[in-house]
MARVEX-644585 format. One record per residue: x, y, z of N, C-alpha, C in turn; residue in three letters. Coordinates in steps of 0.2 Angstrom, whole numbers, padded with zeros to 4 digits, always signed. Example, Ala and Ser with C-alpha at 12.3 -4.5 7.8 and 13.67 -1.06 7.14 Angstrom:
+0066-0028+0039+0062-0022+0039+0066-0016+0039ALA+0064-0011+0035+0068-0005+0036+0064+0000+0039SER
//
This chain:
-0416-0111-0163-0409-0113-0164-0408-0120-0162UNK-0406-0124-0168-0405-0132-0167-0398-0132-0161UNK-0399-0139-0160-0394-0141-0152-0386-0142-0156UNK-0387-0141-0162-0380-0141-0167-0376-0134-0166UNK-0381-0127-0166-0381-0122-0168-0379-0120-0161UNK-0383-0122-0155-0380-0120-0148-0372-0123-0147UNK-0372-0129-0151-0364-0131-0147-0360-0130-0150UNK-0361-0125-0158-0354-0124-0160-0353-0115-0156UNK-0360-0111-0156-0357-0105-0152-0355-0106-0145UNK-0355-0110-0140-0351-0111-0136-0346-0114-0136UNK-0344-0117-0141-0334-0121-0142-0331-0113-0143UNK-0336-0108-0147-0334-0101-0150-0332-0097-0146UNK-0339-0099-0140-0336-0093-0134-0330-0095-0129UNK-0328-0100-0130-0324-0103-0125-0315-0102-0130UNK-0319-0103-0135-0311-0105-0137-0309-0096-0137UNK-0312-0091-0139-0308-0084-0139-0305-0083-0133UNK-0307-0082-0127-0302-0082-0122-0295-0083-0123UNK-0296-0090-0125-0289-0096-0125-0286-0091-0130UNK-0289-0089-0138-0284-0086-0140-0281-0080-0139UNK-0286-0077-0134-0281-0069-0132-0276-0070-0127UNK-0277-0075-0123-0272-0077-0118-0265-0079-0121UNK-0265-0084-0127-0261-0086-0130-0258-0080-0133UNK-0261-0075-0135-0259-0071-0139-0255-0064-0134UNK-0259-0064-0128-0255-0060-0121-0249-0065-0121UNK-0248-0066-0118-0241-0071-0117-0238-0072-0123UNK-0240-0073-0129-0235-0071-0135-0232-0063-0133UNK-0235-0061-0134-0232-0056-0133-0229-0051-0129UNK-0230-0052-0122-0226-0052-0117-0219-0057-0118UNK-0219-0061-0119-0213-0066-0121-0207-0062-0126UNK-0210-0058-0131-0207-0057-0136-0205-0051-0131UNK-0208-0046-0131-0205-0041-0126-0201-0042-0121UNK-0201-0046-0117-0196-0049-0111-0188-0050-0115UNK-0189-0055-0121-0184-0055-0125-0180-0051-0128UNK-0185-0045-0131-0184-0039-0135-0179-0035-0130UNK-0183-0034-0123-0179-0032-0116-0172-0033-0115UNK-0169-0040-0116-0166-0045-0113-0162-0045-0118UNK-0161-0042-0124-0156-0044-0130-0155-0035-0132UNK-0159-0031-0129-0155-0022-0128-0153-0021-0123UNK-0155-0023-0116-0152-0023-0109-0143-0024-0111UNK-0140-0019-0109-0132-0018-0109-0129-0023-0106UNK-0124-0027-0108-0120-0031-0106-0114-0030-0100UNK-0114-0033-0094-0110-0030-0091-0101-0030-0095UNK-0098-0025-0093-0091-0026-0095-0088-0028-0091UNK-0081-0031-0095-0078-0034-0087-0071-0031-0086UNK-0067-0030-0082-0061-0027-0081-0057-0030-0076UNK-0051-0032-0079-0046-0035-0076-0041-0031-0071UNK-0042-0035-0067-0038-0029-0061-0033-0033-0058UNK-0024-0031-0058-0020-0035-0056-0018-0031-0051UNK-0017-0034-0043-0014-0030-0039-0006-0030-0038UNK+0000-0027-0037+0005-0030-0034+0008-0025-0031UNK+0013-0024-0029+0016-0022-0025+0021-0015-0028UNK+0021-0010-0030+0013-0004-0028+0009-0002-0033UNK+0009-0004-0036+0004-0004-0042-0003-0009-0044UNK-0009-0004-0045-0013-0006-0050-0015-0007-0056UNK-0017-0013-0060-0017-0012-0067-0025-0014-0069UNK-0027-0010-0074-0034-0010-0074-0032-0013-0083UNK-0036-0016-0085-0039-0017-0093-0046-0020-0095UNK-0047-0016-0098-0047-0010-0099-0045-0005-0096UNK-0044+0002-0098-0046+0006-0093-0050+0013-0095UNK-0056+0009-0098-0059+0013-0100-0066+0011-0103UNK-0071+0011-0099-0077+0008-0102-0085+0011-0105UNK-0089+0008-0107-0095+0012-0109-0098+0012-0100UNK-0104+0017-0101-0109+0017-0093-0113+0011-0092UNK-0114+0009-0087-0118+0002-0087-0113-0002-0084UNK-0116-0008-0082-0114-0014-0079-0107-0014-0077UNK-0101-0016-0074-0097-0017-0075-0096-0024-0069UNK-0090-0027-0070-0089-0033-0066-0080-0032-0066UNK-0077-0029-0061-0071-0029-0057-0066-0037-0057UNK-0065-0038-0060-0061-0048-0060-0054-0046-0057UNK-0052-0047-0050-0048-0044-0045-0042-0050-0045UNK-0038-0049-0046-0032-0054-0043-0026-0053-0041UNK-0023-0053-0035-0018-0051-0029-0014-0055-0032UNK-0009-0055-0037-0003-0054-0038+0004-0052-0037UNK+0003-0050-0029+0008-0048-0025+0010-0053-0020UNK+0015-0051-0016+0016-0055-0010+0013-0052-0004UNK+0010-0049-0001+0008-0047+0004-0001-0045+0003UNK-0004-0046+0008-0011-0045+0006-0015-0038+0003UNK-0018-0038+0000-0021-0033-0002-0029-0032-0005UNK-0030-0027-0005-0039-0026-0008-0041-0021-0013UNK-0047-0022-0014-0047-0017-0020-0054-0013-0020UNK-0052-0005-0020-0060-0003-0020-0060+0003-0027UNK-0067+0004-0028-0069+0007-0034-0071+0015-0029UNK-0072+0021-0030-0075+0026-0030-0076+0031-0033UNK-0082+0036-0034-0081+0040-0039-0090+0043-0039UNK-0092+0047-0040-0100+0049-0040-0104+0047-0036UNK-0102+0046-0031-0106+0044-0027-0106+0036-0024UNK-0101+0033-0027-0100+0028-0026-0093+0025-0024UNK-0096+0021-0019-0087+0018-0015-0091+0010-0013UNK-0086+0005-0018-0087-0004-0016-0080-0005-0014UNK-0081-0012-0011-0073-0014-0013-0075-0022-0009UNK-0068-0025-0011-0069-0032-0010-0066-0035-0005UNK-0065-0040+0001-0062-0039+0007-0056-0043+0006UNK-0052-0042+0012-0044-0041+0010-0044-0047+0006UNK-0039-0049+0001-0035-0052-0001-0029-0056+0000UNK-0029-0063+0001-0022-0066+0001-0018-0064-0004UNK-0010-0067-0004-0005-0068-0011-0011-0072-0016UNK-0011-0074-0021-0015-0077-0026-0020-0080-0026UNK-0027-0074-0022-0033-0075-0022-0036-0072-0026UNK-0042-0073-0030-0045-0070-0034-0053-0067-0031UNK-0056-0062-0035-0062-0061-0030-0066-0056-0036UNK-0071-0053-0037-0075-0052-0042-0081-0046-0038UNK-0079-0041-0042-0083-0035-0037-0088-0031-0044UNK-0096-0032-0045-0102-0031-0050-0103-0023-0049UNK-0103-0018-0051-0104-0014-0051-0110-0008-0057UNK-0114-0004-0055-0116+0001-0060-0114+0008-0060UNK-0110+0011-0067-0104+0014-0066-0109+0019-0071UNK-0111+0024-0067-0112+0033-0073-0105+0035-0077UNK-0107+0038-0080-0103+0042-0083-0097+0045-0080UNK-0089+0046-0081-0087+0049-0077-0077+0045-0075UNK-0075+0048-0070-0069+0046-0067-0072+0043-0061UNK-0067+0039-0060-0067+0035-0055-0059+0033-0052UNK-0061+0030-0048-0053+0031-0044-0053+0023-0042UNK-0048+0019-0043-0048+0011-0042-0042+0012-0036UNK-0042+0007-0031-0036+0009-0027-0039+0002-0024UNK-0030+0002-0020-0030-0002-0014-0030-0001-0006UNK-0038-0002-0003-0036+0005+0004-0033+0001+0012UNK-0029-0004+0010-0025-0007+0016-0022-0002+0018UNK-0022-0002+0026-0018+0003+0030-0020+0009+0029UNK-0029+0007+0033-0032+0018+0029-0027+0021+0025UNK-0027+0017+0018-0025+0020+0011-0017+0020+0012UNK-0013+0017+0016-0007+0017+0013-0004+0014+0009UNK-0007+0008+0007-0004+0006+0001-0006+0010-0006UNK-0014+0014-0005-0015+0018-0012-0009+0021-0010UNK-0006+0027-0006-0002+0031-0004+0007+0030-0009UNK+0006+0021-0008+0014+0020-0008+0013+0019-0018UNK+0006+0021-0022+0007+0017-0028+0003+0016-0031UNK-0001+0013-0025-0008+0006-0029-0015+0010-0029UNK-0015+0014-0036-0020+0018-0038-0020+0019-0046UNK-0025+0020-0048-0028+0021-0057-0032+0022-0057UNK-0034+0026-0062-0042+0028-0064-0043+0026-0069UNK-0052+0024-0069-0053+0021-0074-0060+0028-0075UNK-0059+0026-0083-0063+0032-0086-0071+0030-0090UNK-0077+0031-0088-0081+0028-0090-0086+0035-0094UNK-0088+0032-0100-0089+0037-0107-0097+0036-0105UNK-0100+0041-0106-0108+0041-0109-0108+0036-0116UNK-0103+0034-0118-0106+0031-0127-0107+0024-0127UNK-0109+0020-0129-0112+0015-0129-0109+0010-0129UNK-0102+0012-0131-0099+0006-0132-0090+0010-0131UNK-0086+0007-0130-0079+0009-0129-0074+0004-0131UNK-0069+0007-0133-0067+0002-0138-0058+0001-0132UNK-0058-0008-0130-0054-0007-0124-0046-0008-0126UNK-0042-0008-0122-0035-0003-0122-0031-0013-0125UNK-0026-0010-0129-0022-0017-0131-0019-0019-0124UNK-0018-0026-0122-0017-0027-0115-0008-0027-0117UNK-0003-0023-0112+0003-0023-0111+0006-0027-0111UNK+0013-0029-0115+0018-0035-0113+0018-0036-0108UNK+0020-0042-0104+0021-0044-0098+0029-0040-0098UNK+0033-0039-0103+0043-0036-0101+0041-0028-0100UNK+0034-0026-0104+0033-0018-0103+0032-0016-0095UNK+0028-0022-0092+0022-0019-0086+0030-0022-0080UNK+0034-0027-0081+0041-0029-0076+0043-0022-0078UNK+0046-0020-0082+0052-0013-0083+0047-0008-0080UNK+0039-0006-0080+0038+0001-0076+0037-0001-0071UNK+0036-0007-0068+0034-0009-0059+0043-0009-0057UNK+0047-0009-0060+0054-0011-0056+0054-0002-0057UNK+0052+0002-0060+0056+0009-0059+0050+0012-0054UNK+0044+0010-0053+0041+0013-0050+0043+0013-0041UNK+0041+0017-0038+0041+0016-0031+0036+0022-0029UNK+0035+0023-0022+0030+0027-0019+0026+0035-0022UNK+0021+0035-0024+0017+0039-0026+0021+0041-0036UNK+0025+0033-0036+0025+0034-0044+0022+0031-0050UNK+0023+0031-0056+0021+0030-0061+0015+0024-0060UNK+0010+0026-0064+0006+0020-0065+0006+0014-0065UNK+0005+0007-0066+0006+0003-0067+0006+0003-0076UNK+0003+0005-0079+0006+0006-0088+0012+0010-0088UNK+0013+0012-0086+0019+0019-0085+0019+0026-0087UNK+0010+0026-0090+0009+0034-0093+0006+0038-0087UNK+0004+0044-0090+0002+0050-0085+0000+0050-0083UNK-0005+0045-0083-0013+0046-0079-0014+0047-0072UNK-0009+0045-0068-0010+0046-0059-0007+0053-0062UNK-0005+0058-0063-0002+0064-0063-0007+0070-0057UNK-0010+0067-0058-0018+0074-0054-0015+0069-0048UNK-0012+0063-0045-0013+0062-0039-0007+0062-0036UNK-0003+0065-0039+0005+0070-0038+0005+0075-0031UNK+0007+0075-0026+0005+0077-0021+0010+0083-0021UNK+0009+0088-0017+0012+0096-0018+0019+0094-0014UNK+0023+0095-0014+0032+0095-0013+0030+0095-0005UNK+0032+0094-0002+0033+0095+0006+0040+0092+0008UNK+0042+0098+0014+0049+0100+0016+0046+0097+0024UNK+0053+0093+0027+0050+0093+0036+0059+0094+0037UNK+0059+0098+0042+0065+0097+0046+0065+0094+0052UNK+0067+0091+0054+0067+0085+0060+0073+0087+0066UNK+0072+0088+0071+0077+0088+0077+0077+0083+0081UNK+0081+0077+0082+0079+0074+0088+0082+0076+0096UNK+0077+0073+0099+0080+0077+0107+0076+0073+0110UNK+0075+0074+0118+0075+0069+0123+0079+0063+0123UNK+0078+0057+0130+0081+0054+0131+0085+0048+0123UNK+0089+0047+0123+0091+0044+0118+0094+0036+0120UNK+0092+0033+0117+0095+0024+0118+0096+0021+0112UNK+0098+0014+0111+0101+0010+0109+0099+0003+0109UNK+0096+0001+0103+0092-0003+0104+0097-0009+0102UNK+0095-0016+0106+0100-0021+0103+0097-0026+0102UNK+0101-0031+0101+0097-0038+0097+0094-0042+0104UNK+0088-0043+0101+0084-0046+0108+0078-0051+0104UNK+0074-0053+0108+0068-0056+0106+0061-0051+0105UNK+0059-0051+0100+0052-0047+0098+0046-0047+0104UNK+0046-0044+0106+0041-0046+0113+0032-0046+0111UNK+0031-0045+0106+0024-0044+0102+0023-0052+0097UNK+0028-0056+0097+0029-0064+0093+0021-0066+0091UNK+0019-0067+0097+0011-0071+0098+0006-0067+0093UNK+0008-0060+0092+0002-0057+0089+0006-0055+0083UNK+0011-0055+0082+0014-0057+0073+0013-0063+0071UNK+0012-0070+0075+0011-0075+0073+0007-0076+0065UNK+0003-0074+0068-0004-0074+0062-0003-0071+0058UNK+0000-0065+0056+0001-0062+0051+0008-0066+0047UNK+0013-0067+0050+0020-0071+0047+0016-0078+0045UNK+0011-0080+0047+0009-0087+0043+0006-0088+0038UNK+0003-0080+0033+0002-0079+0028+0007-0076+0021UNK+0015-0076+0026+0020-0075+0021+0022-0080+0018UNK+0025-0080+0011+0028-0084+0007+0033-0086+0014UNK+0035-0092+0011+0041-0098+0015+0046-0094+0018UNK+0049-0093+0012+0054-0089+0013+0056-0083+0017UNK+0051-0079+0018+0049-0072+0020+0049-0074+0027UNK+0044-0081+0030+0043-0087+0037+0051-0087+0040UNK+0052-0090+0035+0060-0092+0039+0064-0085+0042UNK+0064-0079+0038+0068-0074+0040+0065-0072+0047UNK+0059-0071+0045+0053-0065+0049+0053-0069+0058UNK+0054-0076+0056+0055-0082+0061+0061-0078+0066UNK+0067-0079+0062+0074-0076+0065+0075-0069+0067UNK+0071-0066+0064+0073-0059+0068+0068-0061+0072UNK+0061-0062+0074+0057-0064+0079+0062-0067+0085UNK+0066-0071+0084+0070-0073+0090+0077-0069+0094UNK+0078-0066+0088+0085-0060+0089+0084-0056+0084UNK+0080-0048+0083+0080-0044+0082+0081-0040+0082UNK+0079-0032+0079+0081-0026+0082+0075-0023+0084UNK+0070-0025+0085+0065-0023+0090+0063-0027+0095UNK+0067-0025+0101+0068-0030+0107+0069-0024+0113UNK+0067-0025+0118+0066-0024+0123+0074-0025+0129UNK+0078-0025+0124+0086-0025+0125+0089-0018+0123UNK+0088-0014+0129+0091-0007+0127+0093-0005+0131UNK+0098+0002+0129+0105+0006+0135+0103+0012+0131UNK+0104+0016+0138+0104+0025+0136+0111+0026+0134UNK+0110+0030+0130+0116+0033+0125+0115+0039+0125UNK+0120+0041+0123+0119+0050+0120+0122+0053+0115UNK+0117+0057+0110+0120+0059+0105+0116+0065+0102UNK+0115+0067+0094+0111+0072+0091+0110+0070+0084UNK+0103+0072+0083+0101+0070+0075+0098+0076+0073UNK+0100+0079+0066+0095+0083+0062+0095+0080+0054UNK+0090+0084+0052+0091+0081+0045+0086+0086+0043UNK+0085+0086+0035+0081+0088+0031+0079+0084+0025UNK+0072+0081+0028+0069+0078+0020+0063+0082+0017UNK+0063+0082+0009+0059+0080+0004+0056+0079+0001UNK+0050+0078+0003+0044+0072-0003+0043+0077-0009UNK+0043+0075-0014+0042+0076-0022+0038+0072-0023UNK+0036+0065-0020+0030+0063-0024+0036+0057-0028UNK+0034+0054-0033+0037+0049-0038+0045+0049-0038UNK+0048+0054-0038+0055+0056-0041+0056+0064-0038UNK+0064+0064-0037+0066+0070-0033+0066+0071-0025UNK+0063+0065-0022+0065+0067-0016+0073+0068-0013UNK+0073+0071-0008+0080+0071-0007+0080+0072+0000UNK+0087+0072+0005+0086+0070+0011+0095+0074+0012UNK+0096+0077+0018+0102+0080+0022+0100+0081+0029UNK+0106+0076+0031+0106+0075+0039+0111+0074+0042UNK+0112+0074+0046+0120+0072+0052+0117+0068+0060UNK+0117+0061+0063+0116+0059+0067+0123+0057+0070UNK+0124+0060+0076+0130+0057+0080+0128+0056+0085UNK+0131+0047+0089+0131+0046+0094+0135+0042+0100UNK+0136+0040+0106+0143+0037+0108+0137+0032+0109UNK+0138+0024+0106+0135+0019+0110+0136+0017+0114UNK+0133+0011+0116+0134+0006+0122+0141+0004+0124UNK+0147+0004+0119+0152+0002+0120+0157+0006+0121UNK+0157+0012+0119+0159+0018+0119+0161+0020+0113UNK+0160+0017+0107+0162+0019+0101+0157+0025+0098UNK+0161+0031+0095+0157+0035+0092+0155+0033+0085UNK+0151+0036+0084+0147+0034+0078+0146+0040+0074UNK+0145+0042+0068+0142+0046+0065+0139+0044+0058UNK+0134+0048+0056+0129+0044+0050+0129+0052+0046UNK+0129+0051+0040+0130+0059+0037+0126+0056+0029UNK+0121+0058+0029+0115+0056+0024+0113+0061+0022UNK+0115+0058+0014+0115+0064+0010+0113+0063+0000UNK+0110+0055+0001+0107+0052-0004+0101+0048-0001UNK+0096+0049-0008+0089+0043-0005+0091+0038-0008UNK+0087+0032-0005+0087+0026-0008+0083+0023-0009UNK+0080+0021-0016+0074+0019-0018+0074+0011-0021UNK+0078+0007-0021+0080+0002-0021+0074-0005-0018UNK+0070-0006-0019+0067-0014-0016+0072-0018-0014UNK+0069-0021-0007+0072-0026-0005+0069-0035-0005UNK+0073-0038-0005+0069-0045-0006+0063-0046-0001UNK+0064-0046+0003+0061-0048+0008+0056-0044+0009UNK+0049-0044+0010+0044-0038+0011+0046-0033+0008UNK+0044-0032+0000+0047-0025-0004+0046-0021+0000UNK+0051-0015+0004+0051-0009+0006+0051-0004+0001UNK+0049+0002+0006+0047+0009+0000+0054+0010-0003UNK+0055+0017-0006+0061+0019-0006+0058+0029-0004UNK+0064+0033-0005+0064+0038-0003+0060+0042+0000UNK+0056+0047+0001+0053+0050+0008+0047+0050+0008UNK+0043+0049+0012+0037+0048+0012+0034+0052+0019UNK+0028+0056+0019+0025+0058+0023+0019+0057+0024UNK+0018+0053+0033+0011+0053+0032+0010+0044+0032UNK+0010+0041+0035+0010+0033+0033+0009+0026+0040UNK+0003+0026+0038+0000+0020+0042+0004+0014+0041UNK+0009+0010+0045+0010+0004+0043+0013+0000+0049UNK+0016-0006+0045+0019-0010+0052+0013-0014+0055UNK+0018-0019+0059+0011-0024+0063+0004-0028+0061UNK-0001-0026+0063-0005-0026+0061-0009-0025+0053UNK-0007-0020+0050-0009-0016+0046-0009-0019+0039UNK-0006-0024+0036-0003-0027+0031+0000-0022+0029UNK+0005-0019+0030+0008-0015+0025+0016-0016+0028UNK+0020-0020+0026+0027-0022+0026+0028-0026+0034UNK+0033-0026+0035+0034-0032+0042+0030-0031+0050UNK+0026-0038+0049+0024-0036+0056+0028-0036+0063UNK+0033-0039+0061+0040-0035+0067+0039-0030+0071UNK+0035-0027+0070+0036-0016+0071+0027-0017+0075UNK+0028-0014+0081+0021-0013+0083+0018-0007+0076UNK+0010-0008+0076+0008-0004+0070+0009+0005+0073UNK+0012+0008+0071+0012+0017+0069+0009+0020+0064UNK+0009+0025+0066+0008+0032+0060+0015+0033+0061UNK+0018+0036+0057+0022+0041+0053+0023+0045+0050UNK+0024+0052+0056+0022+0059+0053+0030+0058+0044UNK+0035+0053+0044+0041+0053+0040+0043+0048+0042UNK+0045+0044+0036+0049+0039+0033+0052+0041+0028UNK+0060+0039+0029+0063+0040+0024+0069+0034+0022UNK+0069+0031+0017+0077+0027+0016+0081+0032+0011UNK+0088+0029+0016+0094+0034+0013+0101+0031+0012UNK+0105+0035+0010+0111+0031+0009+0118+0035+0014UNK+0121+0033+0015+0126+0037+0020+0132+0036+0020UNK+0138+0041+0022+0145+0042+0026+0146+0040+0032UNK+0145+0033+0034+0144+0031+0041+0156+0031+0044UNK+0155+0034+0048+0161+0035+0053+0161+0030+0058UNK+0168+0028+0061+0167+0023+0066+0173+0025+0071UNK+0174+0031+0077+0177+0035+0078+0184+0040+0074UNK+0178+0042+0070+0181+0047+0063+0187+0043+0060UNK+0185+0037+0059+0187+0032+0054+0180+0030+0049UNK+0182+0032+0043+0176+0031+0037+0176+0022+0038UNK+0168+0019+0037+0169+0011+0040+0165+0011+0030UNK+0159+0015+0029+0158+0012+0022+0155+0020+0022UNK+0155+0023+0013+0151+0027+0011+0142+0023+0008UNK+0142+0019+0009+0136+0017+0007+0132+0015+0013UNK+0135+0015+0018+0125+0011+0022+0120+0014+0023UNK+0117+0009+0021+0111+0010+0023+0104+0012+0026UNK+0102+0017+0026+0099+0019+0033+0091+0020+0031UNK+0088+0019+0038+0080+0021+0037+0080+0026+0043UNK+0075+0030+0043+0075+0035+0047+0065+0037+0049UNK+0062+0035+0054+0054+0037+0054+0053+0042+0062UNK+0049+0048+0059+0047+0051+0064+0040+0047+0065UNK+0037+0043+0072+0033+0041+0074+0031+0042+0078UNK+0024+0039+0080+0018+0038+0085+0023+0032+0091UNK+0024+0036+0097+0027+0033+0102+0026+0025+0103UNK+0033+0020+0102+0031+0015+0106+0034+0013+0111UNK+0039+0015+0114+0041+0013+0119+0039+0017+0128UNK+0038+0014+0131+0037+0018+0140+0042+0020+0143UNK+0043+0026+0145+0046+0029+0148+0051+0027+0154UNK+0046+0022+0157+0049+0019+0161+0057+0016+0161UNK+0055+0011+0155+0062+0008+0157+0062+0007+0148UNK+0061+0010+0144+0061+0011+0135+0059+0003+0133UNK+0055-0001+0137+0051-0007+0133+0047-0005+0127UNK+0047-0008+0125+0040-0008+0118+0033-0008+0123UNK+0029-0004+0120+0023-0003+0126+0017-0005+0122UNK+0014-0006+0117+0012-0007+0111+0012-0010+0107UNK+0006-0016+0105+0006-0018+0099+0003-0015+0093UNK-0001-0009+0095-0006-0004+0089-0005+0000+0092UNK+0001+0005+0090+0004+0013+0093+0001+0018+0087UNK-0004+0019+0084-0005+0021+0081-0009+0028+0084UNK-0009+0025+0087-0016+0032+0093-0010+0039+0096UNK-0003+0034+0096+0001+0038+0103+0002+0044+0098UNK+0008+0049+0103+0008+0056+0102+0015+0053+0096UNK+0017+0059+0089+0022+0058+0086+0028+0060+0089UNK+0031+0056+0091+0037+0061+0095+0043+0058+0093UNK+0045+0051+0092+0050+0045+0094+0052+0047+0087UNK+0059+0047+0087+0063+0047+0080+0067+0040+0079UNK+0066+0036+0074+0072+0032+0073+0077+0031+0067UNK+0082+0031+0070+0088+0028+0068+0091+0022+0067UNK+0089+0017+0060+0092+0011+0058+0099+0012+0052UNK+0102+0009+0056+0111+0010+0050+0109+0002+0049UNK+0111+0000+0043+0114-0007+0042+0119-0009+0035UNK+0121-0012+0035+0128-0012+0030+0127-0013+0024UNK+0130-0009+0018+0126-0014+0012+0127-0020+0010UNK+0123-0023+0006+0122-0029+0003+0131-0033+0002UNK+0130-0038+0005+0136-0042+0003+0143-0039+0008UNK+0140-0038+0011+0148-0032+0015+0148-0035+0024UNK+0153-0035+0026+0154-0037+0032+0149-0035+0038UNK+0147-0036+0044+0142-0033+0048+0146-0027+0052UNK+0144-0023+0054+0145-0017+0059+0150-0020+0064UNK+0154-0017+0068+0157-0017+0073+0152-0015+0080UNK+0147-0019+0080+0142-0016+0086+0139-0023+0088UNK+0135-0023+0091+0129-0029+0094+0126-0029+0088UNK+0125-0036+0085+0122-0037+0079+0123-0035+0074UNK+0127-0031+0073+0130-0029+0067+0126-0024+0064UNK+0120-0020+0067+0120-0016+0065+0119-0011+0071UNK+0116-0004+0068+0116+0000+0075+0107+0004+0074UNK+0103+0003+0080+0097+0006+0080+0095+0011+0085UNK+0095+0018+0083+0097+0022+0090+0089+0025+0091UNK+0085+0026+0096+0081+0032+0096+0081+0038+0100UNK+0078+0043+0098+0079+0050+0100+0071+0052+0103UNK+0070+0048+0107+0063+0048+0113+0058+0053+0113UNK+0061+0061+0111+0057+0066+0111+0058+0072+0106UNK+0054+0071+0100+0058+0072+0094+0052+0079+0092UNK+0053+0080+0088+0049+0085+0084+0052+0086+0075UNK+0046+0089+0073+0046+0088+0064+0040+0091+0061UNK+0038+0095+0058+0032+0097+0056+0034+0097+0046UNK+0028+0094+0043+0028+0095+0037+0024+0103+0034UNK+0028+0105+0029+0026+0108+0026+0027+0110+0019UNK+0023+0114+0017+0023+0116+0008+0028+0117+0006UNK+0034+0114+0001+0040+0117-0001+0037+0123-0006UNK+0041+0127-0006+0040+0133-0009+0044+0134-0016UNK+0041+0133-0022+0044+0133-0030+0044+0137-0031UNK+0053+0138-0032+0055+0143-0035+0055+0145-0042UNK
//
């Protein structure tokens, strides 16, 4: 073999290599691409929080990737979590108009979207939808709703009602009828305008309210009705609420008491009231079962944090020694987690949520645009210090 002959078989052995490697890497390339362009795309889903409602849009996607695009739309903080198969994410609380993005792999199936501020109280009061994910490859997503359709269902919804679209789909989280009759008993007082003794540890929480929420929350802060300014009274309260869930609660009661001044009073409550207020949107009609107040994010931090075995807003025939003063005031009524000490009826508590349910209260206040009470502050806040109430199953006839 000539030196010509040796040097072109070694260019020959040399250069194969090169082109199997060139040709491995072709085609690992093309596979990675091939990969890369079947690999499912995540879906995304807009999630608006407000006050009580969830709205998902879609609400319905193929299995695979999804990506949660969160934005708290309310006035008050809030959070959002996904659950369902085995699966629970969620994203950490939320301010008024934060936004935040939660990545998810979604099997096939139901899922439950919520917001779980105030171990679920806010789901509880609304803020829940299920979102529905198909085995099919692809899912074809929902026309997104009027902005005048989704105002008209949020303004009739309230506690455990109608979805954020206004259709049937929370129906399965319809909770069974429940009846409580309430007795109040033990020492009973009279709570009156005084300073908020807990200020320092509302602070923080009132500095993430809108302005105008600051200036109110500020003023009852300095002269409110949860104050450490009280007088034994004596009187009696019963009542009977209940919870339907969305629609049909209803309430029947009689509280009479001699205040502070000597003026009788009696409260005769015999409508709910489901009405939103400006300030921190309140529930409406009866609700059992509910973490909120103080600390909790869930309406004024005014209020040391409770449970509450009952909460109810009502409308009433308030008397002012059996002189009718208005057929409309306004009342709130919660069977709660004690706050006040025995001692001398202070507030004893900034997180009452552990104490025993026993403390019944009593808020009458005037309706909107109408003169104040004839009492301290204008309005009257009584409690019934050892109370009792037990929920149960109404009975469908």
């Amino acid at each position: 073999m000539n030196d010509s002959s040796r040097c072109t078989n070694r260019r020959t052995a040399r250069s194969i290599p090169s082109a199997l490697l060139f040709g491995l890497v072709l085609q690992l390339a093309l596979t990675a691409l091939a990969h890369a362009e079947s690999a499912p795309q995540p879906r995304t889903v807009q999630v608006k929080l407000t006050e009580w409602a969830v709205t998902l849009n879609p609400k319905a996607v193929p299995a695979g990737p999804v990506v949660f695009k969160v934005t708290n739309a309310g006035s008050i903080p809030h959070a959002f979590e996904v659950e369902g198969h085995g699966l629970e994410q969620q994203v950490p609380l939320m301010q008024p108009g934060a936004v935040a993005a939660l990545s998810v792999d979604l099997s096939a199936g139901s899922y439950e979207a919520y917001c779980p501020v105030g171990k679920n109280s806010h789901k509880m009061l609304g803020m829940k939808n299920e979102l529905t994910v198909s085995p099919a490859a692809s899912a074809a997503p929902e026309t997104p709703a009027r902005a005048d359709e989704h105002d008209e269902h949020m303004e009739m919804a309230h506690h455990e009602g109608a979805d954020s679209d206004g259709d049937d789909d929370d129906k399965e989280y319809a909770p069974q009828p429940k009846i409580m009759k309430v007795t109040g008993g033990g020492t009973v007082i009279q709570i009156l305008p005084g300073p908020f003794p807990f200020a320092d540890s509302a602070a923080s929480i009132i500095a993430t309210r809108p302005e105008d929420q600051k200036a109110d929350l500020m003023k009852k802060e300095h002269m409110g009705p949860y104050s450490n300014n009280v007088a034994t009274v004596s009187g009696t309260f019963k009542l009977t609420a209940i919870d339907r869930g969305a629609t049909g609660d209803s309430v029947s009661g009689v509280a009479a008491f001699t205040a502070q001044d000597g003026a009788k009073w009696k409260v005769v409550m015999d409508r709910v009231q489901t009405k939103d207020i400006s300030f921190n949107p309140r529930f409406g009609g009866v609700i059992m079962g509910l973490f909120y107040h103080g600390s909790s994010n869930v309406h004024t931090p005014l209020v040391p944090t409770i449970q509450s075995s009952l909460a109810l807003w009502a409308y009433a025939h308030l008397y002012r020694n059996d002189q009718l003063v208005t057929d409309g005031a306004m009342v709130h009524v919660m069977l709660l987690s004690r706050t006040r000490r025995a001692s001398d009826w202070a507030l004893d508590c900034w997180d009452c949520s552990n104490q025993p349910i026993e403390e019944l209260q009593l808020q009458v206040t005037p309706p909107p645009n109408t003169p104040p009470f004839d009492s301290p502050g204008g309005f009257l806040f009584v409690n019934w210090e050892k109370s009792s109430g037990k929920a149960e199953p109404l009975a469908v006839k």
